[in-house]
C-alpha positions in Angstrom: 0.0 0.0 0.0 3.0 2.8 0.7 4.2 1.9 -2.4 1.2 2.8 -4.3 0.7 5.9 -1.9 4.0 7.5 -2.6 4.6 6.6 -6.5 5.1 10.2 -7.7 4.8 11.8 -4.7 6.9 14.8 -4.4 6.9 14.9 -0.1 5.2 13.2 2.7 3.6 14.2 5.8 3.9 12.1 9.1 1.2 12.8 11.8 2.4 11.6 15.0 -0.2 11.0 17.9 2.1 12.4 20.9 0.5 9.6 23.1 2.0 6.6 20.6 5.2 8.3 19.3 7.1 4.7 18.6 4.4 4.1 16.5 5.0 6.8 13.8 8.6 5.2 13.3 7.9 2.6 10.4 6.5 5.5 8.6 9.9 7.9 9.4 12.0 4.4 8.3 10.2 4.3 4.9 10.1 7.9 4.0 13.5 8.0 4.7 14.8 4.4 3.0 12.5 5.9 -0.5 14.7 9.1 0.0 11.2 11.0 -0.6 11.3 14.1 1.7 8.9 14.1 4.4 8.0 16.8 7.3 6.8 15.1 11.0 4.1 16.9 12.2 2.5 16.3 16.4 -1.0 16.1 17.0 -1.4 17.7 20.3 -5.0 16.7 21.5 -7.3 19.1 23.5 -4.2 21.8 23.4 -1.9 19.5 25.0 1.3 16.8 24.4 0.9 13.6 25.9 4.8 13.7 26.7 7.7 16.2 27.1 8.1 19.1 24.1 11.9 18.5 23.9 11.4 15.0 22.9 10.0 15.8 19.7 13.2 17.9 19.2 15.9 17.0 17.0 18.6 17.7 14.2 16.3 18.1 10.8 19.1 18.0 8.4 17.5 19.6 5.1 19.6 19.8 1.6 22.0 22.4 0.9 19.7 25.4 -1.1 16.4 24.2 0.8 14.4 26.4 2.8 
Protein backbone atom coordinates (compact mmCIF):
# COMPACT_ATOMS: atom_id res chain seq x y z
CA UNK A 1 0.00 0.00 0.00
CA UNK A 2 3.02 2.78 0.72
CA UNK A 3 4.20 1.92 -2.40
CA UNK A 4 1.23 2.83 -4.33
CA UNK A 5 0.69 5.87 -1.86
CA UNK A 6 3.96 7.50 -2.59
CA UNK A 7 4.58 6.58 -6.49
CA UNK A 8 5.06 10.18 -7.69
CA UNK A 9 4.80 11.78 -4.73
CA UNK A 10 6.89 14.82 -4.38
CA UNK A 11 6.89 14.87 -0.07
CA UNK A 12 5.20 13.22 2.67
CA UNK A 13 3.58 14.21 5.77
CA UNK A 14 3.90 12.09 9.06
CA UNK A 15 1.24 12.83 11.82
CA UNK A 16 2.43 11.65 14.97
CA UNK A 17 -0.16 11.00 17.92
CA UNK A 18 2.11 12.44 20.92
CA UNK A 19 0.55 9.57 23.05
CA UNK A 20 1.98 6.60 20.63
CA UNK A 21 5.19 8.26 19.29
CA UNK A 22 7.06 4.68 18.58
CA UNK A 23 4.35 4.13 16.48
CA UNK A 24 5.00 6.80 13.78
CA UNK A 25 8.61 5.25 13.34
CA UNK A 26 7.87 2.61 10.40
CA UNK A 27 6.49 5.52 8.61
CA UNK A 28 9.86 7.92 9.42
CA UNK A 29 11.98 4.39 8.28
CA UNK A 30 10.24 4.32 4.93
CA UNK A 31 10.15 7.90 3.96
CA UNK A 32 13.49 8.00 4.71
CA UNK A 33 14.75 4.45 2.98
CA UNK A 34 12.54 5.87 -0.50
CA UNK A 35 14.69 9.13 0.00
CA UNK A 36 11.15 11.05 -0.58
CA UNK A 37 11.30 14.10 1.65
CA UNK A 38 8.91 14.07 4.44
CA UNK A 39 8.01 16.84 7.30
CA UNK A 40 6.78 15.07 11.03
CA UNK A 41 4.13 16.88 12.21
CA UNK A 42 2.48 16.33 16.38
CA UNK A 43 -0.96 16.10 16.98
CA UNK A 44 -1.40 17.71 20.25
CA UNK A 45 -4.96 16.67 21.55
CA UNK A 46 -7.35 19.15 23.47
CA UNK A 47 -4.23 21.77 23.42
CA UNK A 48 -1.91 19.51 24.95
CA UNK A 49 1.27 16.84 24.44
CA UNK A 50 0.94 13.59 25.93
CA UNK A 51 4.82 13.69 26.70
CA UNK A 52 7.73 16.21 27.05
CA UNK A 53 8.06 19.06 24.15
CA UNK A 54 11.89 18.47 23.89
CA UNK A 55 11.38 14.96 22.89
CA UNK A 56 9.97 15.84 19.73
CA UNK A 57 13.17 17.91 19.18
CA UNK A 58 15.91 16.97 17.05
CA UNK A 59 18.65 17.69 14.18
CA UNK A 60 16.30 18.06 10.79
CA UNK A 61 19.09 18.05 8.35
CA UNK A 62 17.53 19.65 5.09
CA UNK A 63 19.56 19.77 1.59
CA UNK A 64 21.96 22.44 0.88
CA UNK A 65 19.73 25.39 -1.06
CA UNK A 66 16.40 24.24 0.76
CA UNK A 67 14.42 26.40 2.82
Amino acid sequence: MWDDLSAGALGALVILDSARLDDCYPAVDYFERLGLPFVVAVNAFNGRLASDRRRYAGPSPSPTGSP
